[in-house]
N, C-alpha and C positions, 0 to 999 in steps of 0.2 A: 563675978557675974557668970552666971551659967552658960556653957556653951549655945545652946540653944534660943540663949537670949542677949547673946554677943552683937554688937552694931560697933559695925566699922566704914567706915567711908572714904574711899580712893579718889585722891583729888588733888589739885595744884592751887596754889594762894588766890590767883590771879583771875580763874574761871566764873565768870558769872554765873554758869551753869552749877557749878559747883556751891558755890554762895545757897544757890536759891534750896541750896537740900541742906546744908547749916543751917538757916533760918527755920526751915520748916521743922528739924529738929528738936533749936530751942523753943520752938514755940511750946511744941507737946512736951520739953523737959527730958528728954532722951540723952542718958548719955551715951557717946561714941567715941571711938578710938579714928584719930585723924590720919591717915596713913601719905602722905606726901608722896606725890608721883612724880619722877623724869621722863619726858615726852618725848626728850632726844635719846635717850635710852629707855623703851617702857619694861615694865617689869615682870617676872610671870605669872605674877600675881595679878595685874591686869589683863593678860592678855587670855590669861584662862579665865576669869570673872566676864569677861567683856568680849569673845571671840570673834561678834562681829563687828562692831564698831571698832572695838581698841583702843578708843575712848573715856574721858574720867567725864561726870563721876561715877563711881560707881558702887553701890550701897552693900555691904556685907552683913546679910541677917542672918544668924542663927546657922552660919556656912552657905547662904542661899543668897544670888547674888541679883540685887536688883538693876537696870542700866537705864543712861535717860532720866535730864532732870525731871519733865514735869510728870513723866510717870512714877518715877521713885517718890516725889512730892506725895502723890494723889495714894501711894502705896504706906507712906508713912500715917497720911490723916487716916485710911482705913485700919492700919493694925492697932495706933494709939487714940481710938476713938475717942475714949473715953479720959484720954487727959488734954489739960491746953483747951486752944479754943476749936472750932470745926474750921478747916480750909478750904473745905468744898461744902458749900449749901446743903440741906436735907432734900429741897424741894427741887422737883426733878426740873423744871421749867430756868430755876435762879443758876442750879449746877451747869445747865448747860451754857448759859450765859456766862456765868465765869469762866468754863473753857474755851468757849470761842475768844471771849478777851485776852486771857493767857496765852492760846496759839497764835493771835495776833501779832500780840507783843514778840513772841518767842519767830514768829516767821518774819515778820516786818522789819521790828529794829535794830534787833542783834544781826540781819544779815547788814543792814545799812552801817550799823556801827561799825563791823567786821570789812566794811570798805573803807571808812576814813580812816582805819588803822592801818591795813594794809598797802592799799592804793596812793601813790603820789601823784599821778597826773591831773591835774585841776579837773580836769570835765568830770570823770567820777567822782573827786571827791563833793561837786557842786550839783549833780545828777543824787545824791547819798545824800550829803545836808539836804536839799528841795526835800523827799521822801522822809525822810526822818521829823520836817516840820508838818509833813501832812498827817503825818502819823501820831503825831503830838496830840496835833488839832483834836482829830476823833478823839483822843483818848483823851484829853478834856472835858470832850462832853459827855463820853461814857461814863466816868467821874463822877460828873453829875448826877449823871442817871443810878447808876449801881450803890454811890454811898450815900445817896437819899437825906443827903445833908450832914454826914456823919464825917468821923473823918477818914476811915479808908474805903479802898472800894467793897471794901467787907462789911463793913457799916462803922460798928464802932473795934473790931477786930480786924489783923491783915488774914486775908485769901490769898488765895490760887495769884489772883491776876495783881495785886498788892508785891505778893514775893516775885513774880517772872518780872513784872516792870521795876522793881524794888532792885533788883539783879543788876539792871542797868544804870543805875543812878550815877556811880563814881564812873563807870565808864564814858557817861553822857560829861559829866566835869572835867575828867582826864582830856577827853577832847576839845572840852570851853579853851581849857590852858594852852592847849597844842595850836590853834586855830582862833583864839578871841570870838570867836564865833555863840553866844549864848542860847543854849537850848532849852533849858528848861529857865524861861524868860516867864516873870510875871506880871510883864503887859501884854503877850500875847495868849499863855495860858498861867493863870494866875492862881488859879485852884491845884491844877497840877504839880506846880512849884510849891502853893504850901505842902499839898500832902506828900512830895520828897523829904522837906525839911522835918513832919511829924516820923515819914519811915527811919531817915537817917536815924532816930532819937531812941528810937523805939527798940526794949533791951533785947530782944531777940536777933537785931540786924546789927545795932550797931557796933558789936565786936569783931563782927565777922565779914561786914564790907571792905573790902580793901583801900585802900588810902588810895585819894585822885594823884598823889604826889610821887607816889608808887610807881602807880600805872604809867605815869606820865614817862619815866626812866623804862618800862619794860617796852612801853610802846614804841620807843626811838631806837629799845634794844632788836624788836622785832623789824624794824622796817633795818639799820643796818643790815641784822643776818638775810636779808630780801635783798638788798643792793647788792653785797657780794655772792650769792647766788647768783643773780643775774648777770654780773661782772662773770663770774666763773663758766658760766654755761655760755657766755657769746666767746669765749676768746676756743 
């Protein structure tokens, strides 16, 4: 592969963020070179790709460095327009719709996820679940609305808001395990539940979602390294 047309991607197993720019890759059929990050040591390779965030993922085209799942996403459908399916709408009314559902998703449940992983005091974590089912709820009927009976919210292809909500799936299970707690329940959103079970299936996502069984071991590995911190900074 030509320099020029080299794709490389900085990222860690475990990142939803990172997920949602694999998917969108297999979807257009791009090959990439996966480049595995340490966050407890980052590398210079990130930090000059990434100077301001410092952050993965982070997309390596052509030596030109993209940062930012859902812009890298929206940056991947425009260079490989023409292969795969469209992930962002033609029609300027539908695209913007799909991005406000994507920022949704991307502002809403990944910050509430990112509480019942981190957080052990019950009040947050039950202030986080409340949020997380309200958030559901909407995007239940968004569902409705967007995949117009088909079965993604892209219609019969995944989108923009298919991959950012797609991203959190295993994580949303990691947490069922952690907690008994069932979020993607199909008596209370029933539609939404099937169309996880079609994303999980679907050959674009499901090599590259990480196992709930996984996360479940990383997640307990995270809140340790959080207890002795905290042990270490009170004494």
């Amino acid at each position: 592969m030509a320099i020029e047309n080299e794709v490389k991607l900085i990222g860690i197993w475990s990142s939803g963020f990172v997920t949602r720019v694999m998917i969108a890759l297999n979807l257009k059929g791009v090959e990439y070179e996966f480049l595995p990050e340490d966050l407890s040591s980052k590398s210079e390779l990130l930090l000059k790709s990434n100077p301001v965030y410092k952050q993965v993922p982070v997309l390596i085209h052509g030596g030109k460095s993209v940062c930012e799942s859902l812009v890298i996403v929206q940056y991947i459908d425009q260079v490989w327009a023409s292969s795969g399916p469209c992930i962002l709408p033609a029609d300027p009314y539908d695209r913007a719709s799909v991005r406000f559902w994507a920022a949704y998703v991307h502002d809403k449940l990944t910050s509430q996820i990112r509480v019942l992983i981190l957080k052990e005091d019950e009040k947050s974590k039950a202030e986080a679940e409340e949020q997380l089912f309200t958030a559901l709820l909407l995007l239940e009927e968004a569902f409705v609305k967007c995949s117009k009976g088909k079965s993604f919210f892209g219609g019969d292809s995944i989108d923009l808001v298919d991959i950012t909500l797609g991203s959190c799936i295993n994580w949303l299970k990691a947490m069922e395990i952690i907690t008994g707690t069932k979020f993607l329940d199909k008596t209370k959103t029933p539609r939404l539940a099937e169309w996880a079970e079609r994303f999980c299936s679907a050959e674009a996502a499901k090599e590259v979602l990480p196992e709930a069984e996984k996360l479940v071991e990383y997640i307990k590995f995270l809140r340790a390294g959080n207890r002795a911190a905290a042990v270490s900074s009170s004494k």
